[in-house]
N, CA, C and O atoms as a CHARMM CRD file, in Angstrom:
* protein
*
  332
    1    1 UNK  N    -32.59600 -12.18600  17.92600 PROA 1      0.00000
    2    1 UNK  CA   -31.79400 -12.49300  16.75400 PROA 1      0.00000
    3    1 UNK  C    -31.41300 -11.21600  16.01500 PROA 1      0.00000
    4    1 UNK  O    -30.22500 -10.94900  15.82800 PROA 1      0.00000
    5    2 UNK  N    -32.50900 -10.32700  15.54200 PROA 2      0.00000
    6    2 UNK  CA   -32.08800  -8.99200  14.83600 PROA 2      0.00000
    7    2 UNK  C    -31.06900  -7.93000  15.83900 PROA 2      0.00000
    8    2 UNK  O    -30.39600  -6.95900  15.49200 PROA 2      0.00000
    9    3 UNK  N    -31.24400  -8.49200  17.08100 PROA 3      0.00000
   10    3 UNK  CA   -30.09200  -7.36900  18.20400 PROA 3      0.00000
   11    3 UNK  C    -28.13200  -8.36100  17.50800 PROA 3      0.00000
   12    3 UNK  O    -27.09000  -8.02400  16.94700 PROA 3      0.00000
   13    4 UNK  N    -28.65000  -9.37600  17.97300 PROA 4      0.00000
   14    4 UNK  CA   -26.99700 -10.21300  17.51100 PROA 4      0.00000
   15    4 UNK  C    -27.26800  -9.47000  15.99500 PROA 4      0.00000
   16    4 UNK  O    -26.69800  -8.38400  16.10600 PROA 4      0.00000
   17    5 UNK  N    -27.75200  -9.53300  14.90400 PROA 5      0.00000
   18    5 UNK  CA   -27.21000  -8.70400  13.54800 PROA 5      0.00000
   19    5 UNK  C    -26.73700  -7.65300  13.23900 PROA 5      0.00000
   20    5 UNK  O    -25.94200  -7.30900  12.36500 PROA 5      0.00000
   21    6 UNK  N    -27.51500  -6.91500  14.36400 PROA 6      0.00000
   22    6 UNK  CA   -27.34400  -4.97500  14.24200 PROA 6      0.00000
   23    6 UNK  C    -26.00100  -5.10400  15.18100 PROA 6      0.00000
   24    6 UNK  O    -25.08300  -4.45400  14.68100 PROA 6      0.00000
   25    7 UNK  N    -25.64600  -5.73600  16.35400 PROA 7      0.00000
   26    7 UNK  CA   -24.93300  -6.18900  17.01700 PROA 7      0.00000
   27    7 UNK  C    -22.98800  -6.61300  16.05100 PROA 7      0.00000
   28    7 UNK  O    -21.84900  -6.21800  16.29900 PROA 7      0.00000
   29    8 UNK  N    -23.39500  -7.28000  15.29800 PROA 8      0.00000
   30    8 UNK  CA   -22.20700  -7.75900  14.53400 PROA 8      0.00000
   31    8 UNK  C    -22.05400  -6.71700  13.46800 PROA 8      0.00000
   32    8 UNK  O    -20.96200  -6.15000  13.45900 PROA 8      0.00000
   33    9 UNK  N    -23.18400  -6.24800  12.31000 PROA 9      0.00000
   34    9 UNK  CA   -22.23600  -5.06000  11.56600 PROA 9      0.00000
   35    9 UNK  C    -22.11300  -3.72000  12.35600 PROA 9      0.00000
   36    9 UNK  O    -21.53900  -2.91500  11.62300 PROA 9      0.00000
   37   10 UNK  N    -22.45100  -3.11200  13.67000 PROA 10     0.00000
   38   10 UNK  CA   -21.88500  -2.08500  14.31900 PROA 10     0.00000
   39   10 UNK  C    -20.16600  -3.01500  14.75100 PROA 10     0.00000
   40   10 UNK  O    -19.29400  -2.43800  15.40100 PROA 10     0.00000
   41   11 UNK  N    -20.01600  -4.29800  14.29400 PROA 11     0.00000
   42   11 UNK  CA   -18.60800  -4.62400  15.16400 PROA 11     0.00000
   43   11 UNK  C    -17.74900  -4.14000  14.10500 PROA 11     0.00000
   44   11 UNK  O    -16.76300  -3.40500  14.16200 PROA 11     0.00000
   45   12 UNK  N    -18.52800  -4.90300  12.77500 PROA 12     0.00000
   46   12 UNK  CA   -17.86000  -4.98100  11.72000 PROA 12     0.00000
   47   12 UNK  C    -17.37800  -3.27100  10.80500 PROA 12     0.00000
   48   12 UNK  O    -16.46800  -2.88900  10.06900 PROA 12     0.00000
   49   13 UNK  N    -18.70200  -2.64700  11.46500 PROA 13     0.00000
   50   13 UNK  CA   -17.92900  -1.40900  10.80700 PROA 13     0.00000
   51   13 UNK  C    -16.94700  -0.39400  11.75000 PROA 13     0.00000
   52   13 UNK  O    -16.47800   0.67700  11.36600 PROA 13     0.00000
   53   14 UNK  N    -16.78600  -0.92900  12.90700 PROA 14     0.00000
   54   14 UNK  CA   -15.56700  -0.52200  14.22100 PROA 14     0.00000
   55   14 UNK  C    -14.53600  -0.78300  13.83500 PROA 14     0.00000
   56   14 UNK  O    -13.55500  -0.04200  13.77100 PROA 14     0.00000
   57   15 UNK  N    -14.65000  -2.09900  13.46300 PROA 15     0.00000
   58   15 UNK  CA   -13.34400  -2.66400  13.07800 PROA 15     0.00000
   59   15 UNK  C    -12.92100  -2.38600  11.95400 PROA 15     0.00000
   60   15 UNK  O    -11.72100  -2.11300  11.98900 PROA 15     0.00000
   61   16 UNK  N    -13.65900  -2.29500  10.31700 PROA 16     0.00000
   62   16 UNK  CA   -13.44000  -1.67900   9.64000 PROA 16     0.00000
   63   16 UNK  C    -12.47200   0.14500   9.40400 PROA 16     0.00000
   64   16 UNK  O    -11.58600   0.38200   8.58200 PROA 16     0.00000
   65   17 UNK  N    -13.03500   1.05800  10.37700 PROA 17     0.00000
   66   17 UNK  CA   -13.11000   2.04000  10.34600 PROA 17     0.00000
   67   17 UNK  C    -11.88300   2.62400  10.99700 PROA 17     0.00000
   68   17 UNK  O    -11.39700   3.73000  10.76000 PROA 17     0.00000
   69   18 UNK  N    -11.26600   1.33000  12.22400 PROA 18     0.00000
   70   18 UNK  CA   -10.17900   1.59600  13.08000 PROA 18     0.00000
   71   18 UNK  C     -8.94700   1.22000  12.06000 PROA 18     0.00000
   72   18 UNK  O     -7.85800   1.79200  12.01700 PROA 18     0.00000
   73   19 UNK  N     -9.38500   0.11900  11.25000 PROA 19     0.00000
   74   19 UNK  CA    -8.01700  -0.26400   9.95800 PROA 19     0.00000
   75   19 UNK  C     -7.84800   0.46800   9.11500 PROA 19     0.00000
   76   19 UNK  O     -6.76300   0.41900   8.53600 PROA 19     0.00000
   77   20 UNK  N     -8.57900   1.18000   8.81400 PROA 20     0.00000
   78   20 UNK  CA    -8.41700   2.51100   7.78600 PROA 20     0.00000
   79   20 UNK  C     -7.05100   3.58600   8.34800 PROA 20     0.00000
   80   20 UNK  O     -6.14200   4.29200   7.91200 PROA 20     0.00000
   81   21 UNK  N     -7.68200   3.10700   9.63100 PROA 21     0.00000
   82   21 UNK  CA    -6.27600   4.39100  10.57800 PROA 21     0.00000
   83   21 UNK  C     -4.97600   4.14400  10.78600 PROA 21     0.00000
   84   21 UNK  O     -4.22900   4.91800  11.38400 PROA 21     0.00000
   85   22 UNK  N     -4.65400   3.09400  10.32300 PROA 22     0.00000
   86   22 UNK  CA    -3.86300   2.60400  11.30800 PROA 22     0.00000
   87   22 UNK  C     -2.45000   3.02200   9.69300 PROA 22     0.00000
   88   22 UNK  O     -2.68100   2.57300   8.57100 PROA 22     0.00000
   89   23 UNK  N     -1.49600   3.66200   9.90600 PROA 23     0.00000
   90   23 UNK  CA    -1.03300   3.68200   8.94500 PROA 23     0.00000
   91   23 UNK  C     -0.09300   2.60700   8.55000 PROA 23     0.00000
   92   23 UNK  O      0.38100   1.93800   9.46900 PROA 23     0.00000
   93   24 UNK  N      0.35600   2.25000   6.97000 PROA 24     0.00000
   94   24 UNK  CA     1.38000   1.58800   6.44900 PROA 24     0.00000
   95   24 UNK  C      2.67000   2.57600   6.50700 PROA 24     0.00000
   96   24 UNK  O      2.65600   3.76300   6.83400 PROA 24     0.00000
   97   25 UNK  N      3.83400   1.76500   6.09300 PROA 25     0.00000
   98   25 UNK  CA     4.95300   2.29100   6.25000 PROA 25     0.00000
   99   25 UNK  C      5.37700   3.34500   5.09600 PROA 25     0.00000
  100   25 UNK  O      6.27900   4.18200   5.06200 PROA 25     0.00000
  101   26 UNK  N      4.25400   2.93700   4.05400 PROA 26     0.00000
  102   26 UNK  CA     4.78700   4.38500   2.92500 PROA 26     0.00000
  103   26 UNK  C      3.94300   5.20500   3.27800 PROA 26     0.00000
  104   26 UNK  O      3.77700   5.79800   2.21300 PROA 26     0.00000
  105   27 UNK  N      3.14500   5.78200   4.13900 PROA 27     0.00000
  106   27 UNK  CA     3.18100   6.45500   4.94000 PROA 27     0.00000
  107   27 UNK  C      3.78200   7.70700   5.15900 PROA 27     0.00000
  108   27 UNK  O      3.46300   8.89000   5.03900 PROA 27     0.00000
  109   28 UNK  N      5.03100   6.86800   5.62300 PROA 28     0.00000
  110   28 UNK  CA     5.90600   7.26500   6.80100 PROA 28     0.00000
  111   28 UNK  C      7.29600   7.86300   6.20100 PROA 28     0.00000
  112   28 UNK  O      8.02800   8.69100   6.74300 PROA 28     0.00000
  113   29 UNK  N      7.48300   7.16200   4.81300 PROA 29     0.00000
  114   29 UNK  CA     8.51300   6.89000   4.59000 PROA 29     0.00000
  115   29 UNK  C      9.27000   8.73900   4.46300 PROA 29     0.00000
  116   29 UNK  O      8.66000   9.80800   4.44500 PROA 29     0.00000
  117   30 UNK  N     10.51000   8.51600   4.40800 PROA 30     0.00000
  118   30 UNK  CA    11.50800   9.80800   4.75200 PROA 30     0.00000
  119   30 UNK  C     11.86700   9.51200   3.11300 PROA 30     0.00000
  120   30 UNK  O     11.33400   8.60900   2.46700 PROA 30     0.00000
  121   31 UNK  N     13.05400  10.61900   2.48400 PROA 31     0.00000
  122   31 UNK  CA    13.53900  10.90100   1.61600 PROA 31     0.00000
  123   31 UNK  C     15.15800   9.72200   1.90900 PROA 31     0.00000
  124   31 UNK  O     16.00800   9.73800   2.79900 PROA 31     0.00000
  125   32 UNK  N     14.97700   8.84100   0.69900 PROA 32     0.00000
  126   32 UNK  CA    15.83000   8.18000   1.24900 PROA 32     0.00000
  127   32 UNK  C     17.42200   8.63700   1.06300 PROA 32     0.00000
  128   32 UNK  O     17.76000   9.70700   0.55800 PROA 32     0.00000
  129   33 UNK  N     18.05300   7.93600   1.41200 PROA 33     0.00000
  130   33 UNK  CA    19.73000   8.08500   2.29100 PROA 33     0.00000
  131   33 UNK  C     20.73100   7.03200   1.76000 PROA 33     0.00000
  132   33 UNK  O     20.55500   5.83800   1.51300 PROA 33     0.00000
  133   34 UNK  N     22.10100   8.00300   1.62900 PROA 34     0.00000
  134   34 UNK  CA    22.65500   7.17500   1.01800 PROA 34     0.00000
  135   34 UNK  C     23.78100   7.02900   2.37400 PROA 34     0.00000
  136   34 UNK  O     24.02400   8.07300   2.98000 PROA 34     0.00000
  137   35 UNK  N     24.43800   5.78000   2.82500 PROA 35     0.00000
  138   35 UNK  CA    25.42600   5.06000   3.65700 PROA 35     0.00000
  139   35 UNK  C     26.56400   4.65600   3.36100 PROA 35     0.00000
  140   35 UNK  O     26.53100   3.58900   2.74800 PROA 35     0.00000
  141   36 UNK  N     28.04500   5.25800   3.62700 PROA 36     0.00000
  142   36 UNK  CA    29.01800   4.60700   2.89900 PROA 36     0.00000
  143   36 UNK  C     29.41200   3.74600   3.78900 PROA 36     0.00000
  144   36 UNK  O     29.32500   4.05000   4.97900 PROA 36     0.00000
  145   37 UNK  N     29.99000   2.34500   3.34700 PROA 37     0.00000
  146   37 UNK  CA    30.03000   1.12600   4.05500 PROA 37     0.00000
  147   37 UNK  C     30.96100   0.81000   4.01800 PROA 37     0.00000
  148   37 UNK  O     31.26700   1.25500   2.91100 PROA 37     0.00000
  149   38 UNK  N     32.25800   0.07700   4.55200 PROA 38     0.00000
  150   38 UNK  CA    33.22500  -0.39200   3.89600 PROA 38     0.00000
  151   38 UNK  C     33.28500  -1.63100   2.50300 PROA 38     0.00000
  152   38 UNK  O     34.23200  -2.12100   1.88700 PROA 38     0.00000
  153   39 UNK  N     31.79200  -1.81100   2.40900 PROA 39     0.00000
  154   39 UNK  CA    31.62600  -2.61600   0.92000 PROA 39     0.00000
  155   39 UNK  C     30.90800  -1.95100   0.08800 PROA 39     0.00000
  156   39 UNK  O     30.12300  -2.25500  -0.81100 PROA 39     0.00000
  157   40 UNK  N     31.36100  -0.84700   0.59800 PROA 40     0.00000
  158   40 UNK  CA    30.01800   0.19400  -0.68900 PROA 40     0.00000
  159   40 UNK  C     28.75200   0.86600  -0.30700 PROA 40     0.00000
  160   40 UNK  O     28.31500   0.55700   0.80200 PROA 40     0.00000
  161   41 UNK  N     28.07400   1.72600  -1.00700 PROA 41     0.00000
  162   41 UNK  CA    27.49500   2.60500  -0.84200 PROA 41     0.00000
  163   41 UNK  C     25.47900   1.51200  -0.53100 PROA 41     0.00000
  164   41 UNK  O     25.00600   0.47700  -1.00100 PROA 41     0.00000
  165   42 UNK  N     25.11400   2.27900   0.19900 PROA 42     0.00000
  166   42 UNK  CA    23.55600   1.63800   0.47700 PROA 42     0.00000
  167   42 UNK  C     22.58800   2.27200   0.75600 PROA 42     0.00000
  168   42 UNK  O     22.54100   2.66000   1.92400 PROA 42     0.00000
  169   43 UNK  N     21.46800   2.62800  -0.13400 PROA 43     0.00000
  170   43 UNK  CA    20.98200   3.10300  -0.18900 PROA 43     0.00000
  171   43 UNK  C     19.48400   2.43100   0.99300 PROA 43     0.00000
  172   43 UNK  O     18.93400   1.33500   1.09200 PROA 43     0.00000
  173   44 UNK  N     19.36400   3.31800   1.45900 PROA 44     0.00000
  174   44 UNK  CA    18.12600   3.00700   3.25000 PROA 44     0.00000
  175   44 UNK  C     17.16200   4.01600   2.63600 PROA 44     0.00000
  176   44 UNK  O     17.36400   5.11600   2.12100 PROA 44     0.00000
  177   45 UNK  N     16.36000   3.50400   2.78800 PROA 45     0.00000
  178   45 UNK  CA    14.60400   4.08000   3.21800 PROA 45     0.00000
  179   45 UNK  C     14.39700   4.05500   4.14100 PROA 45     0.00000
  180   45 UNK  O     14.17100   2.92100   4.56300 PROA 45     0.00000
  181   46 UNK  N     14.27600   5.56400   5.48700 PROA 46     0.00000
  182   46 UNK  CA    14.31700   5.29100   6.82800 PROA 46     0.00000
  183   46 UNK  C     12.36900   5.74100   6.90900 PROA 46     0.00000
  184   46 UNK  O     11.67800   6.02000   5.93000 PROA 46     0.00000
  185   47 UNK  N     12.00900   5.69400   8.03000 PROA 47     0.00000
  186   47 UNK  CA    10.62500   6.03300   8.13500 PROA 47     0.00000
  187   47 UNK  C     10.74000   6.88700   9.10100 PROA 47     0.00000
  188   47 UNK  O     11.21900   8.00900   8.93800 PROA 47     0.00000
  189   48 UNK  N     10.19000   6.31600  10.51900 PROA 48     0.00000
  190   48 UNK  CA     9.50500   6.92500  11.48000 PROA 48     0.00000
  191   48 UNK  C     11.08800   7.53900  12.50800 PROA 48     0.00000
  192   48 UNK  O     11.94100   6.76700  12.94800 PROA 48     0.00000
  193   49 UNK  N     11.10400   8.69400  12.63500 PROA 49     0.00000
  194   49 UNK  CA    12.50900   9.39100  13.39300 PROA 49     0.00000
  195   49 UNK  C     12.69700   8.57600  14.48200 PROA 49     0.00000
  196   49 UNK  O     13.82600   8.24200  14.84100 PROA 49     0.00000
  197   50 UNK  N     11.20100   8.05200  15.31500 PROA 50     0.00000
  198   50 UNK  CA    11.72900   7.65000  16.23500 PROA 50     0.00000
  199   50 UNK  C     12.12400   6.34700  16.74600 PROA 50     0.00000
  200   50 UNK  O     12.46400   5.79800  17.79400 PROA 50     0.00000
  201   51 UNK  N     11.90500   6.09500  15.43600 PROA 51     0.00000
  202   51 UNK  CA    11.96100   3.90800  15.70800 PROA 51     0.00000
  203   51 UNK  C     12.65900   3.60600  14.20700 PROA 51     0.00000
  204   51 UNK  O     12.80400   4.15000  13.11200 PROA 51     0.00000
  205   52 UNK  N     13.02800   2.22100  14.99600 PROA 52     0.00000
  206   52 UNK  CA    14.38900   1.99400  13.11700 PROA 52     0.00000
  207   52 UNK  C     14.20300   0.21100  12.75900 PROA 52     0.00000
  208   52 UNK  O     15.01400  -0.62000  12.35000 PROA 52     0.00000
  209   53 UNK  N     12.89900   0.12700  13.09000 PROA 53     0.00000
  210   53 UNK  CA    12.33900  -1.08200  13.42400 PROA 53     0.00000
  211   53 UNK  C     11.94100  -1.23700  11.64300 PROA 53     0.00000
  212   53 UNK  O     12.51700  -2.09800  10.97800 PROA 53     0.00000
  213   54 UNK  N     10.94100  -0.33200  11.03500 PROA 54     0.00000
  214   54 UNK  CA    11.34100  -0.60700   9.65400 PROA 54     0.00000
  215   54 UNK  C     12.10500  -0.12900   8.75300 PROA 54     0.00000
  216   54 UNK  O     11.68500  -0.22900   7.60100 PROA 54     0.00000
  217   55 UNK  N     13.14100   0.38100   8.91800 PROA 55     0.00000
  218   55 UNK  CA    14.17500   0.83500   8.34200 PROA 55     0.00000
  219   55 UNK  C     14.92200  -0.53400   7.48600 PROA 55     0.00000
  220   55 UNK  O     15.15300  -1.69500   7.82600 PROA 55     0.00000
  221   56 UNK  N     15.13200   0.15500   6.37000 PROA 56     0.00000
  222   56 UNK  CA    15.59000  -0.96400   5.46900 PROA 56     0.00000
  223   56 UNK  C     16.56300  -0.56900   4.11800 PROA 56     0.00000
  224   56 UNK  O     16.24600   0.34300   3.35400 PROA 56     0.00000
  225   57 UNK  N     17.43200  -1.15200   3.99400 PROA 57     0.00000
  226   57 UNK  CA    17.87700  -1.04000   2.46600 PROA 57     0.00000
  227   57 UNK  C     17.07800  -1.23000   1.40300 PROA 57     0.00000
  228   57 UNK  O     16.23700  -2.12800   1.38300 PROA 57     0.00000
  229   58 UNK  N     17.29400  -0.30000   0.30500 PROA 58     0.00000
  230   58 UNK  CA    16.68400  -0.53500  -0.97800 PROA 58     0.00000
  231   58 UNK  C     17.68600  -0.42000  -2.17700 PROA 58     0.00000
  232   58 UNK  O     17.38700  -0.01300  -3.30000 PROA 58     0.00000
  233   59 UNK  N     18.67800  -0.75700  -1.84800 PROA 59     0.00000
  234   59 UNK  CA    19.44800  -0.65000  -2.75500 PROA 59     0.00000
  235   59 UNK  C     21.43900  -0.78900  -2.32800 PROA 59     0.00000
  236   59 UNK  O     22.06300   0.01100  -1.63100 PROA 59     0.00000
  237   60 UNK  N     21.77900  -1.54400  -2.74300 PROA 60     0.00000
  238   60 UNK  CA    22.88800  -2.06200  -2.27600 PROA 60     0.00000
  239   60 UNK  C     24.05400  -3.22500  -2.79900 PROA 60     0.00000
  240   60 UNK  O     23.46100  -4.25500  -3.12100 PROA 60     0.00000
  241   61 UNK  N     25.54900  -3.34500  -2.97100 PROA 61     0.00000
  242   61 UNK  CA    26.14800  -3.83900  -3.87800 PROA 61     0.00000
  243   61 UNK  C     26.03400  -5.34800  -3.55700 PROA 61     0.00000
  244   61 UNK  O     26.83800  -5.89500  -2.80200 PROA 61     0.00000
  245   62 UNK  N     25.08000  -5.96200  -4.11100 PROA 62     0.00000
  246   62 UNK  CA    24.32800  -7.34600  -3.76200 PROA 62     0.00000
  247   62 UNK  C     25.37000  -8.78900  -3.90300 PROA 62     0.00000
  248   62 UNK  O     25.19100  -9.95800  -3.56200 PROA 62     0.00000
  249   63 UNK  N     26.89800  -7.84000  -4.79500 PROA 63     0.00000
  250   63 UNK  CA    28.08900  -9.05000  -4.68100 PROA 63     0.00000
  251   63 UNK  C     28.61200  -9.17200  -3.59600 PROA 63     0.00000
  252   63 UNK  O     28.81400 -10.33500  -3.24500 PROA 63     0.00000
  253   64 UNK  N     29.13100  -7.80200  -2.42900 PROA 64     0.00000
  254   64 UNK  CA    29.30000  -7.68000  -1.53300 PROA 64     0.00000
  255   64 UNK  C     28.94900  -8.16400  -0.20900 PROA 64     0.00000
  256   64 UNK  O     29.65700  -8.55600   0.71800 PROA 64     0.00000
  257   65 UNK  N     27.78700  -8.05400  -0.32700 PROA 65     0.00000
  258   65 UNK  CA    26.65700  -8.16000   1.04400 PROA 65     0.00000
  259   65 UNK  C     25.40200  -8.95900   0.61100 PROA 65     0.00000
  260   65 UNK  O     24.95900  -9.38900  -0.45300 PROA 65     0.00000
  261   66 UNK  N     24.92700  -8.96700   2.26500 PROA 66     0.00000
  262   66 UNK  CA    23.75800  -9.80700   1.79100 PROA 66     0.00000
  263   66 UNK  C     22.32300  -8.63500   1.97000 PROA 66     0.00000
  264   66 UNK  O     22.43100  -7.41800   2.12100 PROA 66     0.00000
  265   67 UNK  N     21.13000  -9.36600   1.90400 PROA 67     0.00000
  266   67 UNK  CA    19.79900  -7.87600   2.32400 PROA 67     0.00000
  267   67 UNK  C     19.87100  -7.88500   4.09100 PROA 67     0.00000
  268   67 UNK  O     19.58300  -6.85800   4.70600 PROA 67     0.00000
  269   68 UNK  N     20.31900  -9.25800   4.87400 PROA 68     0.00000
  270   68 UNK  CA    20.35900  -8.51500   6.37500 PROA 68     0.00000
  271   68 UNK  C     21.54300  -8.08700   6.72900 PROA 68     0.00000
  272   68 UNK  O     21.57500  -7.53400   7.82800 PROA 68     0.00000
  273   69 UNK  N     23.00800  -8.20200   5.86900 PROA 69     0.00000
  274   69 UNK  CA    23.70800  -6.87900   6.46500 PROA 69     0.00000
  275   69 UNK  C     23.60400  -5.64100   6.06900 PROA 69     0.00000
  276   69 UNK  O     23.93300  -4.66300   6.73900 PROA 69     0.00000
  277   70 UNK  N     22.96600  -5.62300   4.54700 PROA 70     0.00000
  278   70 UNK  CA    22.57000  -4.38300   4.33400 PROA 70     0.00000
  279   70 UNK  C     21.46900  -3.41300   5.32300 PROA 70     0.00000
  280   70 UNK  O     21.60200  -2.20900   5.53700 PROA 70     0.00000
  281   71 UNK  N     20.47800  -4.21100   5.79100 PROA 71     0.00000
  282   71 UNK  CA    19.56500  -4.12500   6.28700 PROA 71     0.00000
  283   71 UNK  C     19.89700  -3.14500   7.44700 PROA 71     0.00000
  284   71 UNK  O     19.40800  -2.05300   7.73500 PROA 71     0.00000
  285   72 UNK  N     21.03200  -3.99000   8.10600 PROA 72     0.00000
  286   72 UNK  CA    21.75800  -3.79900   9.56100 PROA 72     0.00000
  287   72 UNK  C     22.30200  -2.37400   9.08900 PROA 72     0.00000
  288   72 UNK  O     21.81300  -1.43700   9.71900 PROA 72     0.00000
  289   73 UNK  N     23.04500  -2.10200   8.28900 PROA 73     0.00000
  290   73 UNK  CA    23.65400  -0.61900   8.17500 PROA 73     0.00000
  291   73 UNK  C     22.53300   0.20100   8.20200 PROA 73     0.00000
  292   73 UNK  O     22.65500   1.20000   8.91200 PROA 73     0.00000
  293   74 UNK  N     20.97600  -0.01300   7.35500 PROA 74     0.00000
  294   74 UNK  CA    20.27100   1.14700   7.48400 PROA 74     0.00000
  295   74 UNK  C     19.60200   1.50300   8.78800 PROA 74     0.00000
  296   74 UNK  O     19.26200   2.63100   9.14500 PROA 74     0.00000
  297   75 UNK  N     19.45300   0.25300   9.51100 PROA 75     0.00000
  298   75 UNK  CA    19.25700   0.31100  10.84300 PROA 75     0.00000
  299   75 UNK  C     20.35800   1.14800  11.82600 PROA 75     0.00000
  300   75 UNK  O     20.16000   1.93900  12.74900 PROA 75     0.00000
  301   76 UNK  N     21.35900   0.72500  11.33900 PROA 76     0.00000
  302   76 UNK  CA    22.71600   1.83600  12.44400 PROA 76     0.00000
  303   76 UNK  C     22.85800   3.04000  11.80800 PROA 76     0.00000
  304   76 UNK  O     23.85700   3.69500  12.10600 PROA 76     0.00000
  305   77 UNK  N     21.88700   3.60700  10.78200 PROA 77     0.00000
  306   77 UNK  CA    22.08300   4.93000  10.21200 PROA 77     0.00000
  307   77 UNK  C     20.81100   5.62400  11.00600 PROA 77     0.00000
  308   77 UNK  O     21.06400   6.67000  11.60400 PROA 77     0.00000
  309   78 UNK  N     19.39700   5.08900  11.05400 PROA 78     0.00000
  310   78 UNK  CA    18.20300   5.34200  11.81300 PROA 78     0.00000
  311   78 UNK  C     18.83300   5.55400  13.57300 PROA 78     0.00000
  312   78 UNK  O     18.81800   6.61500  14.19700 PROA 78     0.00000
  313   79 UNK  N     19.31600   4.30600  14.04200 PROA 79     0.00000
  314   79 UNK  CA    20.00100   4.86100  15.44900 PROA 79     0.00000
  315   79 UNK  C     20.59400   6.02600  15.58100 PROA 79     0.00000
  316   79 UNK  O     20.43600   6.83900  16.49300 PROA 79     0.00000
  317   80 UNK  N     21.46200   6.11800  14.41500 PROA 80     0.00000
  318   80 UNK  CA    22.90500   7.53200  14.70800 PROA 80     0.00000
  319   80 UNK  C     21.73400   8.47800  14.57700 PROA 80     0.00000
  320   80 UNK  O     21.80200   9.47600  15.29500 PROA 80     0.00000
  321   81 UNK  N     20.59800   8.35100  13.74500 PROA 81     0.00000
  322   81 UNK  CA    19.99900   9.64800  13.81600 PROA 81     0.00000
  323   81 UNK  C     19.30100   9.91300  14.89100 PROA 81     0.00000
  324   81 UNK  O     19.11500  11.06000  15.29700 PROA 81     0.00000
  325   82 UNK  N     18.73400   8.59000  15.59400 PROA 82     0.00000
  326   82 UNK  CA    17.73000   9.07000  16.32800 PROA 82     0.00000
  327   82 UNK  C     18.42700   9.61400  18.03400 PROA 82     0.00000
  328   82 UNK  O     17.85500   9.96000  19.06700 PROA 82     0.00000
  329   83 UNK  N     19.85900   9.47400  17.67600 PROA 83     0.00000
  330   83 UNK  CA    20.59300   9.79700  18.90100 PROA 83     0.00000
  331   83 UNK  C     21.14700  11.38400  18.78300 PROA 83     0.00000
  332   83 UNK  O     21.79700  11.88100  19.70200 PROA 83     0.00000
């Protein structure tokens, strides 16, 4: 019984210790970017150079567009870069 205890907090502090590592996206985040659109200007928070997976608008003319076409431009600004 005391092997299964010592057994579960050596799991619990593995697992603990590996989530500490694992980074969030502010992190990552880059100096953000401004996009001219044909509905206006959009401001993207890009992250990681090599992926545009969380790349996102943070700012954008919200009469115009919606947050996933905005979304979509900061994503085709992360591609153009990463090409």
């Amino acid at each position: 019984m005391k092997a299964t205890l010592v057994t579960k907090i050596l799991m619990l502090l593995l697992v603990a210790s590996l989530a500490a590592c694992i980074p969030s996206p502010e992190d990552l985040e880059t100096t953000p970017v401004k996009v001219q659109t044909p509905k206006g200007e959009v401001t993207c928070q890009l992250y990681r150079q090599d992926r545009v997976t969380w790349d996102r608008a943070i700012n954008f003319p919200a009469t115009k567009m919606s947050v996933p076409e905005a979304d979509a431009y900061c994503r085709q600004e992360g591609q153009r870069r990463l090409k």
